[in-house]
GUZATI-936046 format. One record per atom (N, C-alpha, C): residue in one letter; z, y, x. Coordinates in steps of 0.1 Angstrom, whole numbers, plus 5000, padded with zeros to 4 digits. Layout:
N
aZYX ...
This chain:
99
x500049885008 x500050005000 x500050125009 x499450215006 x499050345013 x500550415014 x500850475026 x501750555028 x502150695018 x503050675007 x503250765001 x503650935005 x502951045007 x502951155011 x503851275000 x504951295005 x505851424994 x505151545003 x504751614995 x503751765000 x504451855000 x504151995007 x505052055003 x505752154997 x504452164989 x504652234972 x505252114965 x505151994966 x506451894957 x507551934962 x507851974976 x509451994982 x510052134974 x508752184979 x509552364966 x509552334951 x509152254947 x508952244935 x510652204933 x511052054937 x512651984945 x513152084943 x513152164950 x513852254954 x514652354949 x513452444937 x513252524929 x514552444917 x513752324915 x514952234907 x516152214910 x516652204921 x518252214931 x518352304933 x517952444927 x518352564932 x518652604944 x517752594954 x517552584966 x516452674971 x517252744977 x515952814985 x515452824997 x514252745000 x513952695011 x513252775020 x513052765034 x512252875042 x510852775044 x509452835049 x508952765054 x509152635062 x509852625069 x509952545077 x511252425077 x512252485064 x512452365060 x512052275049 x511152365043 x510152315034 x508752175042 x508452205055 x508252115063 x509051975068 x509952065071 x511151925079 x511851815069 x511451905052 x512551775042 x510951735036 x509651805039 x508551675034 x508251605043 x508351605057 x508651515063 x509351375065 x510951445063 x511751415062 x511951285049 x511651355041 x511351265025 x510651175026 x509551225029 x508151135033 x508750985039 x509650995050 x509550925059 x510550815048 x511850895038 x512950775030 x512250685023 x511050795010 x510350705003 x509250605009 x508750615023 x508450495028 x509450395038 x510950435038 x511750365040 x511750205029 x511950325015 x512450255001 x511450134997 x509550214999 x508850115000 x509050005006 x509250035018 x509349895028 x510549805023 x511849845014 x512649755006 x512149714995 x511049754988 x510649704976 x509949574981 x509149564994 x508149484996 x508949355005 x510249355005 x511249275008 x511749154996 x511048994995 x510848904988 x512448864986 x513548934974 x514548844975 x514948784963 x513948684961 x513348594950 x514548494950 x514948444959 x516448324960 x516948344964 x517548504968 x519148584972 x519748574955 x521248544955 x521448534946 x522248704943 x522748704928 x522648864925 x524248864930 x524648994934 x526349004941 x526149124933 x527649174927 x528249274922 x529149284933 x529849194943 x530549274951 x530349174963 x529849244974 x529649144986 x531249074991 x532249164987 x533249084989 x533948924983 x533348914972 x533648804963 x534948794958 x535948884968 x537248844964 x537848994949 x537948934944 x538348994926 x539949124930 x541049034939 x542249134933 x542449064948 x543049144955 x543449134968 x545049184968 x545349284958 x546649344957 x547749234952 x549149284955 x549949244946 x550049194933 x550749144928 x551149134912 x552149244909 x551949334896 x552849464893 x554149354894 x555049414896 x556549394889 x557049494885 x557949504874 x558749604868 x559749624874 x560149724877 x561549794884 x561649934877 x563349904880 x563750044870 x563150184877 x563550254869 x563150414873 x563950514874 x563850614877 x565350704870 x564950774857 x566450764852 x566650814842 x566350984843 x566451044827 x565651174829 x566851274836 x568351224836 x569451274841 x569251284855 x569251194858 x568751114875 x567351194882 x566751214870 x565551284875 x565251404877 x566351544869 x566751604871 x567651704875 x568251604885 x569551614888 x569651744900 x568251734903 x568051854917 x567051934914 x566751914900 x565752054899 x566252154901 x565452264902 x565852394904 x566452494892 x565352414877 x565352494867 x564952404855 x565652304845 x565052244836 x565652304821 x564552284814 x564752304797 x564552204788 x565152194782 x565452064772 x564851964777 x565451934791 x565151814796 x563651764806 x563151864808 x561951884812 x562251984825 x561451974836 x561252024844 x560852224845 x561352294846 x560552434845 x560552484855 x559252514855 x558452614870 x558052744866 x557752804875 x557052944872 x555752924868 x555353014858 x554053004851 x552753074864 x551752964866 x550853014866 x549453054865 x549253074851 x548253134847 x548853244839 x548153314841 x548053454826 x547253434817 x547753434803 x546653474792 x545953554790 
C-alpha cells in the first residue's frame, strides 16, 4: 500500500481544529512528523495476529491486593477532639469562596 502522505494544509487544517496556531515550519515538522506515525500504524495494521489470542490485561492476574477487612474508626468525638473549630459536630473552616 502506497505511503500515506498528511499535507500540510491537512496539518493547519488539525490545527485550526486544536486551536493551535502553527508557524510555517512547524506546520512542516508535525506533516512530517505525522506522516511518519500513520505509516507507523499502517505497518501495525499489516501485522497477521490471526492466532494471538484477545488479552484485556497482559497481566492476567485479576486482584493482586489484599482482602478489605473492617476495623473500627474513630468516633465523631474522637475525630474532633483537636479540631480547631467544629459545629454541630462537623468540622469548620474558614470559608473560601465568595458569593
Amino acid at each position: 500500500m502506497p505511503k500515506q502522505v498528511l499535507t500540510e494544509k491537512e496539518v493547519k487544517h488539525i490545527g485550526k481544529l486544536s486551536n493551535l496556531e502553527l508557524s510555517e515550519k512547524e506546520t512542516q515538522k508535525f506533516s512530517a512528523e505525522l506522516t511518519d506515525i500513520l505509516d507507523f500504524v499502517e505497518n501495525l495494521s499489516a501485522v497477521d495476529t490471526g492466532e494471538t489470542p484477545a488479552l484485556s490485561n497482559i497481566n492476567e492476574k485479576t486482584n493482586v491486593f489484599r482482602e478489605d477487612e473492617v476495623r473500627p474508626g474513630l468516633t465523631q468525638k474522637q475525630a474532633l477532639k483537636n479540631a480547631k473549630e467544629a459545629h454541630k459536630g462537623f468540622f469548620k473552616v474558614p470559608a473560601i469562596l465568595k458569593e
